[in-house]
C-alpha positions as CSV (number, residue, x, y, z in Angstrom):
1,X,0.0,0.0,0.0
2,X,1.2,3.5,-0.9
3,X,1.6,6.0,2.0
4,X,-0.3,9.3,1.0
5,X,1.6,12.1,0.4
6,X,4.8,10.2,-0.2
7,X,6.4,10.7,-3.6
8,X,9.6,10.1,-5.4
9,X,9.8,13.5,-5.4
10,X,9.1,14.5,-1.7
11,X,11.0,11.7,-0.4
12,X,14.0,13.3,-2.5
13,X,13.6,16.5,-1.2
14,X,13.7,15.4,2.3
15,X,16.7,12.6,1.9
16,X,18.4,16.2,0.5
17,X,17.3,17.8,4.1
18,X,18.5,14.9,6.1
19,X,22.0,15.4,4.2
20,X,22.4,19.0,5.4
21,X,21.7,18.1,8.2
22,X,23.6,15.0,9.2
23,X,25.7,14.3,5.8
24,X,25.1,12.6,2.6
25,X,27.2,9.5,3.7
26,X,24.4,9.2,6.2
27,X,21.4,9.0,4.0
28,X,19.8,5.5,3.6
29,X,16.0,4.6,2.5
30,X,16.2,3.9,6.8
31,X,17.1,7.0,8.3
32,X,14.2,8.4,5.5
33,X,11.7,5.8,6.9
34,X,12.6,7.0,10.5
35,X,12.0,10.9,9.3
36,X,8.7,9.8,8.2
37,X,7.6,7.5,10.6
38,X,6.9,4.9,8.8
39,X,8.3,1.7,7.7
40,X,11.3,0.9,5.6
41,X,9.4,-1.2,3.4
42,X,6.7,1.6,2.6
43,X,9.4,3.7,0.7
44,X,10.3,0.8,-1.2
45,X,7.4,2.1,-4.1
46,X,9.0,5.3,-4.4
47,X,12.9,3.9,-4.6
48,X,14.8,1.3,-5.4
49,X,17.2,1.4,-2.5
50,X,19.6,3.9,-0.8
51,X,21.4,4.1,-3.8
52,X,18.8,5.5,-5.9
53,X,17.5,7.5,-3.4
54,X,21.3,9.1,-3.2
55,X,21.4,9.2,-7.2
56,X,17.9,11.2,-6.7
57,X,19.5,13.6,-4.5
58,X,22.4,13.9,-6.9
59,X,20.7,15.2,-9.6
60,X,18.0,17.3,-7.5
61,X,21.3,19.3,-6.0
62,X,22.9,19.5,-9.5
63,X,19.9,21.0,-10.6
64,X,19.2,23.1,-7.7
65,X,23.3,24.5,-8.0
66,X,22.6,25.1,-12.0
67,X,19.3,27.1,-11.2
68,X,21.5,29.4,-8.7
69,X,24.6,29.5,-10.8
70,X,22.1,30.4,-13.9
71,X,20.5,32.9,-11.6
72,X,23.5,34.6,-10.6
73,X,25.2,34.9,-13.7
74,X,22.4,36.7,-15.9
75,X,23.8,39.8,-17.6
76,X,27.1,39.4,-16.4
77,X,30.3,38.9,-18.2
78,X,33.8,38.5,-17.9
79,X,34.9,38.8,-13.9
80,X,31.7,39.6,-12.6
81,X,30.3,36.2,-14.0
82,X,33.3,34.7,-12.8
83,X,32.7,36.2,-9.5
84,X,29.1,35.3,-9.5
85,X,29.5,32.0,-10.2
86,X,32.5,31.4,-7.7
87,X,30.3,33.0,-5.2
88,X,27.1,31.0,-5.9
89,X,29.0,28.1,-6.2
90,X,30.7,28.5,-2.7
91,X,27.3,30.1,-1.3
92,X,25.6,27.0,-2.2
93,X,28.0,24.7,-0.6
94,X,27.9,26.4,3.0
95,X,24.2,26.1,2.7
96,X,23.7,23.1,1.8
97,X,26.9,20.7,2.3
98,X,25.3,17.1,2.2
99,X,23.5,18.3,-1.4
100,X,26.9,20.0,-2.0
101,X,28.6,16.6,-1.3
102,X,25.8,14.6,-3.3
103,X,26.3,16.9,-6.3
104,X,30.0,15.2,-6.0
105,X,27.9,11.8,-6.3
106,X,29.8,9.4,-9.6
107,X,26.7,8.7,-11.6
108,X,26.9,6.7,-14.8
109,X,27.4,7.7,-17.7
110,X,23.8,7.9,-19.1
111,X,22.7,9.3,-15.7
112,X,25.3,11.9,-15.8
113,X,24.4,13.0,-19.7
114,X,20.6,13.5,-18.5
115,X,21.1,15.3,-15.7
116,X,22.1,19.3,-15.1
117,X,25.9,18.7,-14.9
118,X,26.4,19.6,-18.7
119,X,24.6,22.8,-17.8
120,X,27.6,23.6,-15.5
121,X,30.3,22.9,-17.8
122,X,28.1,25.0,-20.6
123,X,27.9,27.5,-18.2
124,X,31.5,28.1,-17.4
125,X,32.1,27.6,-21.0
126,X,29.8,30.7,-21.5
127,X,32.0,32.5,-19.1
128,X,35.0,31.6,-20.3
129,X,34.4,33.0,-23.6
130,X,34.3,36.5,-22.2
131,X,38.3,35.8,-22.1
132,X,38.4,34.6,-26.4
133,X,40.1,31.0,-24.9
134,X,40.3,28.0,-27.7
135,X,40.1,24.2,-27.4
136,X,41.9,22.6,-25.5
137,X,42.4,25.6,-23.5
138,X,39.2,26.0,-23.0
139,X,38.6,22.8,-21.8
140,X,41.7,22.9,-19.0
141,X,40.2,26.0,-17.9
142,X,36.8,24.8,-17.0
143,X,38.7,22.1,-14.9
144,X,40.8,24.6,-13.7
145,X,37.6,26.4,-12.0
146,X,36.0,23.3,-11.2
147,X,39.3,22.3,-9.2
148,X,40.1,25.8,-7.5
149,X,36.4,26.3,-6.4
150,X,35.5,22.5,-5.3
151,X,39.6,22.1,-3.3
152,X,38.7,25.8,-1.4
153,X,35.3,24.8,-0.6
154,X,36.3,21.6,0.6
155,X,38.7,22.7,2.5
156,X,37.1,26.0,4.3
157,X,34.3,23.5,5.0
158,X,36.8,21.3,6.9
159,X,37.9,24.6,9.2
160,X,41.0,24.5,7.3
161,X,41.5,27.9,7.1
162,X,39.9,28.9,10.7
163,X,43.3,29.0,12.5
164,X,44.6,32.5,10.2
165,X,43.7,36.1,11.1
166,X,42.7,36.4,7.3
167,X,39.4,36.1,6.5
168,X,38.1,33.0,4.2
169,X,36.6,35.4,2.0
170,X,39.4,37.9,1.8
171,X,41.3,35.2,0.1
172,X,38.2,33.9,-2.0
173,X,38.4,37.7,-3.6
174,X,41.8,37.5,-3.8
175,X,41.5,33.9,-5.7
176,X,39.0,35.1,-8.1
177,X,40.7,38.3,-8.4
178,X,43.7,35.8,-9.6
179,X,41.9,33.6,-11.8
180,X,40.1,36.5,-13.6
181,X,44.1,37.5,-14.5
182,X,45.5,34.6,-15.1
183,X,42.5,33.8,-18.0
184,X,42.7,37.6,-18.9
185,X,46.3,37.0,-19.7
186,X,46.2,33.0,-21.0
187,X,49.3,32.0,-23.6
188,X,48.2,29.1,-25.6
189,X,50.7,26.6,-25.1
């Protein structure tokens, strides 16, 4: 029997919820049964297993990230849309760090085509052309800025940077400030 009011799509949003609030790593079809009060079996018409219900949340926060990137960078160019996507990207993370870590989810390869992460890469393709860069440039550079932006993230999330009179996002500035030059300036090589 199906549970009113549960759906693929509400059970998604809350296994997203739970992750913020105790982790992705901690999200199982079990911990959502407990949330809901029900049993584990009940869930088991809306998902497969905690494994689809992870994949689930994966592509709702890859979605929910290209909505806000796509937000923030409308008519902007060159460092501002750098800037606002560094800083939606980083904005999203310390909101929301078990979708943030779920967007970080390896999907296949089909699941991966379909979902919004080729909107990411098209988006910071549309940025970078703002600084005239060519393939394979190009490409390095998008996985330049998905590198710098995921490794400071990841590490001001860990309180890595918590023990330094500077603040984190003095040196975020001061990192897109840098990038912004270094693709102003790019030598093919």
């Amino acid at each position: 029997m199906v549970r009113v009011g549960l759906t693929p799509e509400r059970l998604t949003r809350a296994g997203a919820e739970l992750a913020d609030e105790v982790g992705f790593d901690q999200v199982t079809v079990s911990a959502l049964a407990r949330r809901f009060d029900v049993k584990v079996a009940s869930l088991y018409s809306h998902v497969k297993n905690s494994q689809d219900l992870k994949t689930r949340i994966a592509l709702f926060a890859l979605e929910e990230l290209a909505d806000r990137v796509a937000s923030a960078l409308a008519g902007r160019a060159g460092r501002d849309a750098l800037a606002a996507f560094a800083d939606a990207y980083r904005d999203y993370a310390r909101e929301h760090p078990g979708r943030y870590a779920a967007a970080r989810l390896r999907l296949d390869p089909e699941t991966a085509a379909a979902s919004a992460g080729p909107r990411h890469a098209q988006m910071t393709r549309a940025i970078l052309r703002g600084y005239d860069l060519t393939e394979p440039d190009q490409t390095h550079a998008v996985r330049m800025l998905g590198s710098v932006f995921h490794g400071y993230v990841s590490l001001e999330m860990a309180g890595g940077f918590d023990h330094t009179a500077v603040e984190p996002k003095e040196s975020w500035d001061w990192m897109v400030d840098s990038l912004d030059a270094l693709l102003r300036n790019w030598t093919t090589s």
